[in-house]
C-alpha positions as CSV (number, residue, x, y, z in Angstrom):
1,X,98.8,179.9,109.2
2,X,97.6,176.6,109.9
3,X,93.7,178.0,109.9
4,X,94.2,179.5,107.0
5,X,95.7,176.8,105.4
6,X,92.4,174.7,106.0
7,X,90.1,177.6,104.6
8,X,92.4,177.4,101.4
9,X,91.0,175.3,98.2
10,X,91.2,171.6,99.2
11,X,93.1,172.5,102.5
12,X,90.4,170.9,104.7
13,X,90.2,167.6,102.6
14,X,94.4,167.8,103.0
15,X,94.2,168.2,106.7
16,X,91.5,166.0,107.1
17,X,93.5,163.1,105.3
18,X,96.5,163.9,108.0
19,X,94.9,163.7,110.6
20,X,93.1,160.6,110.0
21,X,96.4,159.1,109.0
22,X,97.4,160.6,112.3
23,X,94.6,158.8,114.3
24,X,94.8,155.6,112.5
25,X,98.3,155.0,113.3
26,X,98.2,155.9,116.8
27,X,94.9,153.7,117.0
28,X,96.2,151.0,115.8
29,X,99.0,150.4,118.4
30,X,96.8,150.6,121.4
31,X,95.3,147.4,122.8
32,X,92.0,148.2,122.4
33,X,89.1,146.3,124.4
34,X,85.4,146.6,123.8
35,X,83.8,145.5,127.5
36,X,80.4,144.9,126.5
37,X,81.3,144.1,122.4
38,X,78.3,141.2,122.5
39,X,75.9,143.1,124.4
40,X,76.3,146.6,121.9
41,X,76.2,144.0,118.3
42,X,73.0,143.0,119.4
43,X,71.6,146.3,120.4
44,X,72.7,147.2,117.1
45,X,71.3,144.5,115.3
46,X,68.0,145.3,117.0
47,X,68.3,148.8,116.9
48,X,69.1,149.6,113.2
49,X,69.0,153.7,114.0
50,X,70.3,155.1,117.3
51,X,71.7,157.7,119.1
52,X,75.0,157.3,120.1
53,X,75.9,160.0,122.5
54,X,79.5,160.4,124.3
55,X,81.5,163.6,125.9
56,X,83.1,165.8,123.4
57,X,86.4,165.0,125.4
58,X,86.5,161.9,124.0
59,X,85.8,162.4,120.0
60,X,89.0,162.0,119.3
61,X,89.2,157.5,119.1
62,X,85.4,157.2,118.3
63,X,85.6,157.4,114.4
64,X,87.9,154.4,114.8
65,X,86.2,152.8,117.7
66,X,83.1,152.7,115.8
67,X,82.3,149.3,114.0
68,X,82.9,150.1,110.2
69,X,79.9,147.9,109.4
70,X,77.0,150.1,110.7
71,X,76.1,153.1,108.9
72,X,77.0,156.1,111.4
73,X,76.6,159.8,110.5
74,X,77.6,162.9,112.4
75,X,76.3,166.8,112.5
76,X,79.0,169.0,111.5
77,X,79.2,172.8,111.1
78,X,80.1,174.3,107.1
79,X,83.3,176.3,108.3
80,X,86.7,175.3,107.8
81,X,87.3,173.3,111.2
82,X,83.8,171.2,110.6
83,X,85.1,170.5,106.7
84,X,88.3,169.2,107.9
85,X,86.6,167.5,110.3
86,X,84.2,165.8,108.1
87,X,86.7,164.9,105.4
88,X,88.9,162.8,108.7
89,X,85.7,161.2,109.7
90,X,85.1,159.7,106.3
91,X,88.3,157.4,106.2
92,X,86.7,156.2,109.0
93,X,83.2,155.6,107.2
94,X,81.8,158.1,109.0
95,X,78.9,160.4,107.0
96,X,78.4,164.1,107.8
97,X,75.1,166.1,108.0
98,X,75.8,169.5,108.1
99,X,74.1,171.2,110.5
100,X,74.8,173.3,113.6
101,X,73.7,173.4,117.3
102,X,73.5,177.4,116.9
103,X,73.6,177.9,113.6
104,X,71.6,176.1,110.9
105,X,70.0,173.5,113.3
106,X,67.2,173.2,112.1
107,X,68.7,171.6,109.0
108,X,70.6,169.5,111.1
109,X,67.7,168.0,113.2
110,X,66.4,167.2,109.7
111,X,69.3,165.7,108.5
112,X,69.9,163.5,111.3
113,X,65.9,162.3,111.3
114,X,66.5,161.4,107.7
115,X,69.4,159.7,108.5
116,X,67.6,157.7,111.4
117,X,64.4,156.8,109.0
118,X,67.0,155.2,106.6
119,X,68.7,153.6,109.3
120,X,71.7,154.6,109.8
121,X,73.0,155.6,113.5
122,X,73.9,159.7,114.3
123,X,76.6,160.4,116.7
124,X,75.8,163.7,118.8
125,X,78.2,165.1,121.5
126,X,76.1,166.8,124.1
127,X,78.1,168.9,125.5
128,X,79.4,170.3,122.4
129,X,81.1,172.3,120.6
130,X,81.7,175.1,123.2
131,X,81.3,173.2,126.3
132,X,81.0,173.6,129.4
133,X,82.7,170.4,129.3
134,X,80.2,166.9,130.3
135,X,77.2,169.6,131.0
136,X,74.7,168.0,128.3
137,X,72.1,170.0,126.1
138,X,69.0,168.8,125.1
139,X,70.0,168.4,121.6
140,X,70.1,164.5,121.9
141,X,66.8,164.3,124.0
142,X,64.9,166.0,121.6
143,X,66.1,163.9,118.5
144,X,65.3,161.2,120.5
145,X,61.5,162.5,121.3
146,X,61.1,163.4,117.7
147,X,62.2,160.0,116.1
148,X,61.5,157.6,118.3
149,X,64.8,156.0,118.8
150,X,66.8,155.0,121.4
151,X,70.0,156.8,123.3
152,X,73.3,154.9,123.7
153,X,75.8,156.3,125.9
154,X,79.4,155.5,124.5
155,X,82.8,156.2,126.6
156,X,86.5,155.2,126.4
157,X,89.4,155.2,128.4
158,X,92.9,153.9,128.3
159,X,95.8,153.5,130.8
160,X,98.0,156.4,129.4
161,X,96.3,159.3,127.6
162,X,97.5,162.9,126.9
163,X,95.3,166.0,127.7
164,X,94.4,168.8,124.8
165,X,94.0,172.7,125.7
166,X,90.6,174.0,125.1
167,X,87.4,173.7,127.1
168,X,87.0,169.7,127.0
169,X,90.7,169.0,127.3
170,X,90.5,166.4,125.0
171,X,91.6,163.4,125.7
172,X,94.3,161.9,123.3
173,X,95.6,158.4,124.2
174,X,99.1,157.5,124.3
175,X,101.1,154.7,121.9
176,X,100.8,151.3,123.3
177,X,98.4,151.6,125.8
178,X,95.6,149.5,127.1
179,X,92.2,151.1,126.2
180,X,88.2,150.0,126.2
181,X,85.2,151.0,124.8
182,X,82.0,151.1,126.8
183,X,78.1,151.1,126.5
184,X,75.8,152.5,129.1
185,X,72.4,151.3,129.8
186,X,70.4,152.9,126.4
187,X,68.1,155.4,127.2
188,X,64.3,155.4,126.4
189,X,62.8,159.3,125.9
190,X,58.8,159.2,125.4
191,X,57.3,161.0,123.1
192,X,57.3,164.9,123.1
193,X,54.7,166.4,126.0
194,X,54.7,169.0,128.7
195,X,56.7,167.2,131.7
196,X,57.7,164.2,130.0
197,X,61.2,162.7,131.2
198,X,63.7,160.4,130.5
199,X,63.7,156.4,131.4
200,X,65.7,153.4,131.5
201,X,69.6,155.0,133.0
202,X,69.4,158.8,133.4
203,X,70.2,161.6,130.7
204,X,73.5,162.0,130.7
205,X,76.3,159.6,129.4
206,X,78.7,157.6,131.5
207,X,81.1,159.8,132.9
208,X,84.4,157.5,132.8
């Protein structure tokens, strides 16, 4: 009922407004703390395009963890859920590139290079959409060899969190809890070439 709800004219821009109404409240009454908040502004200011890279377990506080000020866009499939999903994410100031890991990619990768060239930041989840859960694709790297740009693992955690179904269990935190936002060490990919690897912290995000 609910899914088909979403498909229906305007139902995902509906839904979408919910459940950013939904995430904004319960935001809102967590003590949030950013651990590193100095240290990511002026990796930012440096660093006008990124890569910010976190679990898909964790998508759930990002939009609102994310400072409103820096121009952030996100890949999201054109079916129902990703519409949805895209109008939530844009109360929060968050663009969308549609795209897909499976479908449509290569669209995507373009998007999100156009996006970077202009300077605004794209958020990827590497282990998404279908998992297995904090097992990262190459998606990021790759984005990362093409452009140029840096990788910058983000995480969160709070005292008191409820766990979704679903392959990442998402993690949901609960009212009036103590939370942070971390940064990992960014990530420095050269240049596309047979054997090339990642320096400067590993390729995969912080696991907390």
């Amino acid at each position: 009922m609910i899914k088909a709800a979403i498909r229906s004219r305007g139902g995902h821009v509906v839904f979408g407004y919910l459940v950013a109404v939904l995430i904004g409240l319960l935001m809102t009454g967590i003590r949030w703390r950013r651990a590193n908040r100095r240290a990511l502004d002026d990796f930012m200011a440096t660093n006008p395009g990124i890569i910010i890279v976190f679990w898909h377990e964790r998508l759930f506080a990002m939009p609102f963890l994310w400072p409103s000020r820096r121009p952030l866009c996100a890949l999201q499939s054109t079916h129902a859920d990703g519409r949805m999903m895209a109008a939530c994410i844009r109360r929060f100031g968050v663009g969308t590139i549609w795209g897909s890991s499976s479908r449509a990619a290569l669209s995507g990768l373009r998007g999100m290079l156009r996006a970077l060239e202009d300077g605004s930041s794209v958020a990827i989840t590497p282990d998404g959409p279908r998992g297995p859960a904090r097992v990262a694709a190459r998606g990021a790297v790759a984005l990362a060899q093409l452009s140029g740009r840096p990788i910058l693992p983000l995480s969160w955690s709070a005292s008191g969190c409820w766990r979704a179904g679903g392959w990442d269990r998402m993690m949901i935190p609960k009212p009036f809890s103590r939370g942070r936002l971390l940064m990992g060490a960014p990530i420095h990919v050269p240049p596309a070439s047979r054997g090339s690897h990642i320096t400067g912290g590993g390729n995969r995000p912080p696991r907390g």
